[in-house]
C-alpha positions as CSV (number, residue, x, y, z in Angstrom):
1,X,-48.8,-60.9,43.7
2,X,-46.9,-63.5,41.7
3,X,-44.8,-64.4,38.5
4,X,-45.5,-67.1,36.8
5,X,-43.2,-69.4,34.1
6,X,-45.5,-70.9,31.6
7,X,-44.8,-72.4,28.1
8,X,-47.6,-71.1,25.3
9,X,-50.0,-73.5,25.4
10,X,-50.6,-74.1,21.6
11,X,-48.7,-76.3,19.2
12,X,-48.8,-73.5,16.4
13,X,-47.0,-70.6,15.7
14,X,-48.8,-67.1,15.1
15,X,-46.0,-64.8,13.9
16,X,-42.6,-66.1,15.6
17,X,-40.8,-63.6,17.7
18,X,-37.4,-65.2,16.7
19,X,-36.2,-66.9,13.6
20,X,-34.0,-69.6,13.2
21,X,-30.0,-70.8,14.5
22,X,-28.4,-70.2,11.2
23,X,-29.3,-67.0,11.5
24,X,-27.7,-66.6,14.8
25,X,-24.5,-68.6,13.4
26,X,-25.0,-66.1,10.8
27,X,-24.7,-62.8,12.4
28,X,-21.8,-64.1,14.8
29,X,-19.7,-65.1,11.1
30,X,-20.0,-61.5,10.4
31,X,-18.4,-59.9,13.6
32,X,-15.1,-61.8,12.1
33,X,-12.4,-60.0,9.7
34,X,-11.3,-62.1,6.7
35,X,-14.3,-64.1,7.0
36,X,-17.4,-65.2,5.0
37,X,-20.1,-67.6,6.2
38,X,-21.5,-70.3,3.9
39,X,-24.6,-71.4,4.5
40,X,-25.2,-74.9,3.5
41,X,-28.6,-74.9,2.2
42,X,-31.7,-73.1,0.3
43,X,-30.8,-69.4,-1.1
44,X,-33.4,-68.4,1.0
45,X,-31.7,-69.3,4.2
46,X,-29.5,-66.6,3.3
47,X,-31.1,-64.2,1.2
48,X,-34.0,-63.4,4.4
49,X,-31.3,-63.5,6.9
50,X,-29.3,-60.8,5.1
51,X,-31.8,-58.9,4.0
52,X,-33.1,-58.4,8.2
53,X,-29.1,-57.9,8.5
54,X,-29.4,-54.8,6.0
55,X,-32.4,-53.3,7.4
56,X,-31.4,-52.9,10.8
57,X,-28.1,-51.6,10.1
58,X,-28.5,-50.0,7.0
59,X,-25.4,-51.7,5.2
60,X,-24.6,-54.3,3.0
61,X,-22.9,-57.5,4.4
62,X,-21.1,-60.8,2.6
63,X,-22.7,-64.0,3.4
64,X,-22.6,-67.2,0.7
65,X,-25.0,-69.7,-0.3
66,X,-24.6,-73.5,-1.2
67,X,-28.0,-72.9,-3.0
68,X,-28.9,-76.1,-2.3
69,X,-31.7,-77.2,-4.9
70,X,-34.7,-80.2,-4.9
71,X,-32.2,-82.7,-6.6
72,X,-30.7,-82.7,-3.2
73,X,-32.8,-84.3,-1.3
74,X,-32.7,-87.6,-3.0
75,X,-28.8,-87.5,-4.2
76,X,-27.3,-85.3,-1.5
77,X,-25.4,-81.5,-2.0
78,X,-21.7,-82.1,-0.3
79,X,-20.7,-81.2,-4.1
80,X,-22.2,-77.9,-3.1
81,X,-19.9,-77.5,-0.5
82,X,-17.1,-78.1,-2.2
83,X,-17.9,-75.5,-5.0
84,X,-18.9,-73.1,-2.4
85,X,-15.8,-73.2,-0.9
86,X,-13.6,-72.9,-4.6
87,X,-15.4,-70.4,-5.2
88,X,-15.3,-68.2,-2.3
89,X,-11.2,-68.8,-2.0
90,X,-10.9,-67.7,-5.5
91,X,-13.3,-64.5,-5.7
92,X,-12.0,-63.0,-2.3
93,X,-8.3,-63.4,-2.2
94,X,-7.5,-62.3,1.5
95,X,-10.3,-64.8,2.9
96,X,-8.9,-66.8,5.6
97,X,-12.2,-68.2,7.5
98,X,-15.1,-70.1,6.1
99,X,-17.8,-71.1,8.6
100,X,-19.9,-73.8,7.4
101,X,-23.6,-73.3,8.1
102,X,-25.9,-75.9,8.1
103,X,-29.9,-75.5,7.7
104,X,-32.8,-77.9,8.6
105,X,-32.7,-79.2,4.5
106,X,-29.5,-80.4,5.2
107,X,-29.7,-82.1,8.5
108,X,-32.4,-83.6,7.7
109,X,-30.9,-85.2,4.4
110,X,-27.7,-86.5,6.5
111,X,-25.4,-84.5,4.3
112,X,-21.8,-85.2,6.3
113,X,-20.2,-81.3,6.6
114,X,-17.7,-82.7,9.1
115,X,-16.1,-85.0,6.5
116,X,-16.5,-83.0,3.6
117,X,-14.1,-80.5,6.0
118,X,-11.7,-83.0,6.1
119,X,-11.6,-83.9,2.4
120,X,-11.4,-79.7,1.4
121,X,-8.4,-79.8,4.0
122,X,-6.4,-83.2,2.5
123,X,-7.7,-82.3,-0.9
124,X,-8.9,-78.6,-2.6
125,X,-6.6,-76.6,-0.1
126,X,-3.3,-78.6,-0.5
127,X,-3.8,-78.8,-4.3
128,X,-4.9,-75.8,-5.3
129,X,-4.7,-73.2,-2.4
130,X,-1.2,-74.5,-0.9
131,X,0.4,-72.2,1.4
132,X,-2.2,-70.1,1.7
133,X,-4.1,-69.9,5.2
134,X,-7.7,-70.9,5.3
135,X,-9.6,-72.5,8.1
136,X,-13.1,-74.2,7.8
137,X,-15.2,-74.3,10.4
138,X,-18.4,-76.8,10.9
139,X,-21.6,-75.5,12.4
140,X,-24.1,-77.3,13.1
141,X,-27.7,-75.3,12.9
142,X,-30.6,-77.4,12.1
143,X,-33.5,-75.0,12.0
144,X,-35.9,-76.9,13.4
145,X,-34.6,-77.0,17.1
146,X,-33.8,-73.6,19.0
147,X,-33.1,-70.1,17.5
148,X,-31.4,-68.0,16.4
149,X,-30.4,-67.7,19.9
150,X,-28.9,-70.9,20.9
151,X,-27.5,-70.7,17.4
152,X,-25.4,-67.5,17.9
153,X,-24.2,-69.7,20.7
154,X,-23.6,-72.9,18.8
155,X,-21.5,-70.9,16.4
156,X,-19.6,-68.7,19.2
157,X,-18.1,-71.8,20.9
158,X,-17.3,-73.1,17.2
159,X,-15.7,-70.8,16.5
160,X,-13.9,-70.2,19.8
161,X,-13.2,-74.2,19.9
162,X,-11.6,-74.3,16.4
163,X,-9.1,-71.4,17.3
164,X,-7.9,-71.2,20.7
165,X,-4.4,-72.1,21.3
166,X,-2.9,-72.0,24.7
167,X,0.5,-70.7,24.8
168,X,3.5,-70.4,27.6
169,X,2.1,-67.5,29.2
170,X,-1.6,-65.2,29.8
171,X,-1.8,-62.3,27.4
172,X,-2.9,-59.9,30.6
173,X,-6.2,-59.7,28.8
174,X,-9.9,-60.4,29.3
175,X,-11.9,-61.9,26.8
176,X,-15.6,-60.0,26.6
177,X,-18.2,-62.0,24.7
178,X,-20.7,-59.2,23.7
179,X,-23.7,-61.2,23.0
180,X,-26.4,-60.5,20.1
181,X,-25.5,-56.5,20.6
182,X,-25.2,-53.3,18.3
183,X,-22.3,-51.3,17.4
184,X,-23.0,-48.8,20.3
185,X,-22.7,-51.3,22.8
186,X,-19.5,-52.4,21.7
187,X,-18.4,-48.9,21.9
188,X,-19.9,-48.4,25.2
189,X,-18.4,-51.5,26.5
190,X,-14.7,-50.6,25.5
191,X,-15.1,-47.0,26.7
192,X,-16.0,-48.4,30.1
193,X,-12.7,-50.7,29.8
194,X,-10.6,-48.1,28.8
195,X,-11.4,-46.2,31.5
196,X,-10.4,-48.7,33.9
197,X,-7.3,-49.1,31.6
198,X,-8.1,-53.1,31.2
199,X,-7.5,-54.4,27.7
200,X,-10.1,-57.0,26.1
201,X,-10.4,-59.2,23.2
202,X,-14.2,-58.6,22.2
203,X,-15.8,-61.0,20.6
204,X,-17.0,-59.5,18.2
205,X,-15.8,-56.7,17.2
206,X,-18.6,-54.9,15.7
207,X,-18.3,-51.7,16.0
208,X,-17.2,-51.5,12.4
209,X,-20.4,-52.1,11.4
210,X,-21.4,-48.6,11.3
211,X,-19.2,-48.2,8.4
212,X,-18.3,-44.4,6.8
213,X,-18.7,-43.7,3.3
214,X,-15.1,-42.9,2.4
215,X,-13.9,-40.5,-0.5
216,X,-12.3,-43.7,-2.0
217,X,-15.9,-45.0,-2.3
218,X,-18.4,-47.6,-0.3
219,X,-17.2,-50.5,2.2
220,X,-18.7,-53.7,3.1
221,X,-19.1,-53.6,6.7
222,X,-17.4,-56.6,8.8
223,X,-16.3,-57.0,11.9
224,X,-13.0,-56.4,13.5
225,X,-12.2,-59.6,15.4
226,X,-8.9,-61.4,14.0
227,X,-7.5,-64.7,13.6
228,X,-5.2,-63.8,16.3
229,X,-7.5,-62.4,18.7
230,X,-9.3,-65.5,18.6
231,X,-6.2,-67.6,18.7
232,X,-5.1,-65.6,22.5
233,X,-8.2,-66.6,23.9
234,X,-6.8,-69.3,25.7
235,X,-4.2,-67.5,26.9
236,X,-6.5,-64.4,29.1
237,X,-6.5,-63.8,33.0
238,X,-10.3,-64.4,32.4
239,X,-13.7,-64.4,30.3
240,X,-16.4,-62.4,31.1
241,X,-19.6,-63.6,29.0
242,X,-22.4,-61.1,29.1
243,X,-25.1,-62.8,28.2
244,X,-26.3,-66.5,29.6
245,X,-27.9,-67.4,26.1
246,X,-25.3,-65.6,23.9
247,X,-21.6,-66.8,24.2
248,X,-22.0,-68.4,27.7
249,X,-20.9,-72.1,25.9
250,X,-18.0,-70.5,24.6
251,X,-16.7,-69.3,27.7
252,X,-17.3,-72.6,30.0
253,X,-15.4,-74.2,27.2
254,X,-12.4,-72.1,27.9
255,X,-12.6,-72.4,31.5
256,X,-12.6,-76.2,30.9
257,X,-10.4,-77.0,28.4
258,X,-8.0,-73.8,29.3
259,X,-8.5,-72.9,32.7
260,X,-9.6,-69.2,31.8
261,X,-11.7,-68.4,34.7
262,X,-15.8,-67.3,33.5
263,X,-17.8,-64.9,34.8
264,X,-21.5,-65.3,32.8
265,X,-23.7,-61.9,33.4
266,X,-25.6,-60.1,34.2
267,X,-26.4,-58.2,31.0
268,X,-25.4,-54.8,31.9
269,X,-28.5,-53.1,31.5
270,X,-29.2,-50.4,33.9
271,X,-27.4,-49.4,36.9
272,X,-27.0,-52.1,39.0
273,X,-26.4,-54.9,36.4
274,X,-23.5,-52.1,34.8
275,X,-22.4,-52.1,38.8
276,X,-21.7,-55.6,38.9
277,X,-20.2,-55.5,35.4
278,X,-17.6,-53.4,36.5
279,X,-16.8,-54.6,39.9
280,X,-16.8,-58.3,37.4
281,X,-14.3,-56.4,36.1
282,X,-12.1,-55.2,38.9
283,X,-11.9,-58.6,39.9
284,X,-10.7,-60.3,37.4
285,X,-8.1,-57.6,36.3
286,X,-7.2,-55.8,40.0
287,X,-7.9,-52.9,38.0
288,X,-9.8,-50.2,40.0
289,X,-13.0,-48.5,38.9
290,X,-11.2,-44.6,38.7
291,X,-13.6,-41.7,39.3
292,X,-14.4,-40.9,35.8
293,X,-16.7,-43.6,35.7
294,X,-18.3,-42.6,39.2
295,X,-19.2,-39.5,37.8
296,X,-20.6,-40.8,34.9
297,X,-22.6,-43.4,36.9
298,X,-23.8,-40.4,38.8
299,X,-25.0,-38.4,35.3
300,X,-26.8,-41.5,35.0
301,X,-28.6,-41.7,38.1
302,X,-29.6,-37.8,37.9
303,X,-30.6,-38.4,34.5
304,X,-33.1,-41.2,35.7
305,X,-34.2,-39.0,38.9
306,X,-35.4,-36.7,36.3
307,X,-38.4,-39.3,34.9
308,X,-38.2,-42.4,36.8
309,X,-40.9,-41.2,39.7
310,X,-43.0,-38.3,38.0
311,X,-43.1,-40.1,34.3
312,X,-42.1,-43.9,34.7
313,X,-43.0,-45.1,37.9
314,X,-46.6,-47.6,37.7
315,X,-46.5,-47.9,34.6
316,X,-47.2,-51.4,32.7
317,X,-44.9,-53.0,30.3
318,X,-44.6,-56.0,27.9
319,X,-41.1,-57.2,26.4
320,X,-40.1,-59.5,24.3
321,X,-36.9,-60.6,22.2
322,X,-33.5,-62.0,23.1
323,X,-34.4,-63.6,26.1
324,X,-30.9,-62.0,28.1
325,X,-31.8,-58.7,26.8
326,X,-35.6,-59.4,28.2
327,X,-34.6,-60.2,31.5
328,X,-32.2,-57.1,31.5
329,X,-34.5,-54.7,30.5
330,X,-37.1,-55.9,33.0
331,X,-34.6,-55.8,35.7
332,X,-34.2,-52.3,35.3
333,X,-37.9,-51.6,34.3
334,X,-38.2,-52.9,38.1
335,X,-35.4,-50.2,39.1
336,X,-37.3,-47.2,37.2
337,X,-40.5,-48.4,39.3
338,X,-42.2,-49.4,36.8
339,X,-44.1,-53.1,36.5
340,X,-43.0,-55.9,33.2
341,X,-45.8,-57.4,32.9
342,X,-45.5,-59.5,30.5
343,X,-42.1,-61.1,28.9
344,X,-42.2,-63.5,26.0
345,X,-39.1,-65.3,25.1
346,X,-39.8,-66.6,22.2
347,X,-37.9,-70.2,21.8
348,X,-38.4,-73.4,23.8
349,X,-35.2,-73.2,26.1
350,X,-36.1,-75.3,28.9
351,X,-33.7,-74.3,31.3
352,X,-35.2,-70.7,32.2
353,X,-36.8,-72.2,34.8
354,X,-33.3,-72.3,36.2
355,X,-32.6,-69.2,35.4
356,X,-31.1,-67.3,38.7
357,X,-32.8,-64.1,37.4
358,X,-35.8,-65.4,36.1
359,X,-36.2,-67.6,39.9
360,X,-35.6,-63.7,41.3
361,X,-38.3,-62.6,39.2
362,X,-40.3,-65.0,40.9
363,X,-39.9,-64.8,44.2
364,X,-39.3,-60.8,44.2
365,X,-42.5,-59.2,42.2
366,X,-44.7,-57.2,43.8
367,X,-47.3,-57.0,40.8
368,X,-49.1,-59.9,38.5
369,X,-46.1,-60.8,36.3
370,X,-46.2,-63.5,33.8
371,X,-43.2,-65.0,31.5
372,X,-44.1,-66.9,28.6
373,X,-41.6,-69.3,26.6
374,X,-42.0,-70.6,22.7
375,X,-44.0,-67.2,22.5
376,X,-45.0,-65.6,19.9
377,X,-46.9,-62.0,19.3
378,X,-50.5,-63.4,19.2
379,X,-49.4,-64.1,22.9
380,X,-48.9,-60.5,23.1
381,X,-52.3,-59.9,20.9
382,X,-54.6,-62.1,22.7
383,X,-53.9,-60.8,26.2
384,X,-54.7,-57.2,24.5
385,X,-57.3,-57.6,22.8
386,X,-59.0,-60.7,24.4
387,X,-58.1,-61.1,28.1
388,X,-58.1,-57.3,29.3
389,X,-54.2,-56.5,29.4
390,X,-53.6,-52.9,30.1
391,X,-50.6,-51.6,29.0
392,X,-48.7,-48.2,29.0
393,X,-45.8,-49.3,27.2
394,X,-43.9,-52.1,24.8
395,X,-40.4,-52.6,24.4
396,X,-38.9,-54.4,21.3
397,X,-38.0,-55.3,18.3
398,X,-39.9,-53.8,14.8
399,X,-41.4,-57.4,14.0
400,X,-44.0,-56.5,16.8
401,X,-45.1,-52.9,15.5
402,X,-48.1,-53.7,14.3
403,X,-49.5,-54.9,17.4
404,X,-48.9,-51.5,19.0
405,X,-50.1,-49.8,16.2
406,X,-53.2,-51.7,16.3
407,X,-53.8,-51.5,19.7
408,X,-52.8,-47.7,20.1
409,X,-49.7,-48.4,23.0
410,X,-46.7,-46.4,22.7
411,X,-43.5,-48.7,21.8
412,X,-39.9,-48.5,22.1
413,X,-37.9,-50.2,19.6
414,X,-35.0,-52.2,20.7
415,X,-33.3,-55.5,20.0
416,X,-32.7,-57.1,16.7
417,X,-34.2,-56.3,14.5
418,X,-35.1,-52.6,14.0
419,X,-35.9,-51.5,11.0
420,X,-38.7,-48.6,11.3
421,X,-37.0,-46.5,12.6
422,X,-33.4,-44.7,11.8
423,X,-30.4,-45.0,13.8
424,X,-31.4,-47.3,16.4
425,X,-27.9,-49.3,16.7
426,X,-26.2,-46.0,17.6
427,X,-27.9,-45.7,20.6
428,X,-26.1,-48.2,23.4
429,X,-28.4,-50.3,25.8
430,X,-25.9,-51.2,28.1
431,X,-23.6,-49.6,30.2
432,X,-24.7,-45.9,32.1
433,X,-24.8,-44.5,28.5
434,X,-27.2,-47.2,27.7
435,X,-29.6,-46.8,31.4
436,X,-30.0,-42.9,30.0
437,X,-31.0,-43.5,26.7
438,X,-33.4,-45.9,28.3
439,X,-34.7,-43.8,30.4
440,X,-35.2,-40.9,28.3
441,X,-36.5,-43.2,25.4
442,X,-39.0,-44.3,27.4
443,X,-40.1,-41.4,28.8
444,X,-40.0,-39.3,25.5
445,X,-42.0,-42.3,23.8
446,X,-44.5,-41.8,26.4
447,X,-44.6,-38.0,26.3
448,X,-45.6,-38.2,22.8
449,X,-48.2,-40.4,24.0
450,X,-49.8,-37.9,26.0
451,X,-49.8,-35.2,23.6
452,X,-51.8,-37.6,21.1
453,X,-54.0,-38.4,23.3
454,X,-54.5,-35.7,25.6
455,X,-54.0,-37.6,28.3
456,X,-52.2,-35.2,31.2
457,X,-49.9,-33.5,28.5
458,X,-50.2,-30.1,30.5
459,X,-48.2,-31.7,32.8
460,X,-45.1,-31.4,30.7
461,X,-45.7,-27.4,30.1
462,X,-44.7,-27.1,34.2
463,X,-42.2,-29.8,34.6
């Protein structure tokens, strides 16, 4: 029984499991109030990622365009910028941050963002916008290295970089870099701090995004992370990263440049990984974990005693997306008894190798595992269809649908994004809240497996 670590082993790309880092740099603009991104480059670059932004959450979300056009190639499109900017500080009166998104047209033409920054800030927002606060921020996401991965991560420690301001003294907090999460987790996550009465500065702040309609009509949704949480970063007692791939550069920066102790992971997916979270946690704050939580770690566990053996146990999994929310829900997959088969990350990162989980995937299987980086789903189709994979169930986003559909295996939709089916970011992953609806997920998609194909469904008439 081994695991093995391979890259796909064709130059080509049959449907991508990721797209590309603007789109991470993107989605982390958005989890900030009094913000709007700009995206320096084709109208597409936004239009697609905001459109995948609507579908999963169902809401409508500001993100600008440079429109950068064909003339640009040969004359450049810093003018673009500059317009961009103008326009956005006189439409939307209480802006305040402006993240500025490259794209692969852009790098690849040379166009200089940095110094166009510094001529907006000696120029446009002394003459015209004096007094008023604005900060611009460069971000550098060429599309044709990474994902939208490592560009959620780019854009984090941007962001984090341009803002952080030590002060005299700590602010007693801890700064908790979500990751690429939903609103659910967010609220999980501070429900599991407040019981353990530690404050945080989340970054970011999404929960809004499940936004109300109101009696005094519709909101944009945006996120909920200010100016001067970002600012205090450099002042917390610690930063606790949850992800390795997803804010992890951000909070090695702090510890560097500010001393803010880092913690980076696990992912708190499952029991054990929401276990280390919180004794992660308690030592960073001397907070203790109180008894509330004990018992709700307990509902947990009886909730997974309940399907784990009788329902879960043996059975044969593939996952793929966000490669930190892969190795998380394998992890617990492992717990539940059952065997990942088969995870695809789908970027080129080459330091999973390295990867402390991924090396105790390795050495700890005791089934035919295999990992595949720079994946993509005909990875997932050919070892179906072709090279006699057997699976029971597949965990992730709605971009690989078809394949179960086509191959008739029962699939759980998680990650980003999930647009065939409703409500999905109201359901937490991590956290004891998040190891239930796991669980039950998994065992309900399966359920409904059996009944379709009369495979054992009398069983659930005498459980």
């Amino acid at each position: 029984m081994s695991c093995e670590l391979k890259a796909k082993d064709r130059v080509g790309t049959i449907n991508p499991i990721f797209t590309c880092q603007p789109a991470g740099a993107q989605y982390a603009s958005i989890g900030i109030k009094d913000c709007i991104g700009l995206v320096h480059g084709g109208q597409g670059c936004v239009m697609f990622v905001r459109l995948t932004m609507s579908q999963h959450f169902k809401e409508s979300f500001e993100l600008a365009s440079s429109s950068v056009h064909e003339d640009a190639a040969v004359f450049g499109a810093l003018h673009r910028v500059e317009q961009g900017v103008d326009v956005l500080l006189m439409r939307y009166p209480d802006l305040k941050v402006i993240p500025i998104i490259t794209t692969c047209s852009t790098e690849v033409i040379g166009d200089d963002v940095d110094g166009v920054v510094q001529k907006l800030e000696a120029g446009l927002l002394k003459e015209k916008y004096a007094g008023r606060e604005v900060h611009l921020i460069p971000i550098h996401t060429p599309s044709f290295v990474g994902s939208q991965i490592s560009g959620y991560d780019v854009a984090v420690k941007a962001i984090v970089e341009h803002f952080a301001t030590k002060s005299d003294k700590t602010n007693g907090k801890i700064n908790l870099l979500t990751g690429w999460v939903n609103p659910a987790d967010v609220t999980e996550l501070k429900s599991l701090l407040a019981a353990m009465e530690v404050d945080a500065t989340v970054l970011f702040d999404i929960e809004t995004f499940d936004s109300p309609i109101m009696p005094d009509g519709n909101h944009v949704s945006h996120g909920e992370t200010t100016i001067a949480d970002l600012q205090s970063t450099a002042n917390a007692i610690g930063t606790i990263a949850l992800n390795k791939y997803e804010g992890a550069k951000a909070a090695k920066y702090l510890e560097n440049e500010f001393e803010v102790p880092a913690i980076i992971g696990p992912t708190p997916i499952g029991i054990r990984n929401t276990d280390t979270f919180l004794a992660n946690v308690k030592k960073m704050s001397g907070k203790a974990i109180p008894q509330s939580l004990v018992r709700k770690r307990g509902i947990a566990l009886d909730a997974i005693a309940d399907v784990s053996h009788m329902f879960l146990a043996g059975k044969k999994v593939a996952i793929y997306g966000n490669p930190d929310l892969v190795i998380g829900l394998a992890e617990y997959c492992i717990d539940l008894e059952m065997e990942p088969v088969l995870l695809l990350l789908g970027d080129d990162n080459g330091t999973y190798n390295a990867d402390p989980r991924i090396k105790a995937l390795k050495e700890g299987v005791g089934f035919e595992m295999e990992i595949v980086t720079n994946a993509d789903f005909w990875e997932l189709e050919d070892r179906i269809k072709n090279k006699g994979l057997k699976l029971d169930l597949i965990l992730g986003h709605s971009k690989g649908r078809f394949v179960a559909i086509d191959n008739n295996i029962p699939m759980v939709r998680l990650g980003y994004p999930v647009y065939d089916r409703a409500g999905g970011f109201r359901h937490p992953v991590v956290g004891y809240d998040g190891a239930i609806w796991l669980a039950e997920e998994m065992a309900n998609t399966i359920f409904t497996d059996m009944e379709y194909k009369h495979n054992k469904e009398w069983v659930l008439n005498v459980w």
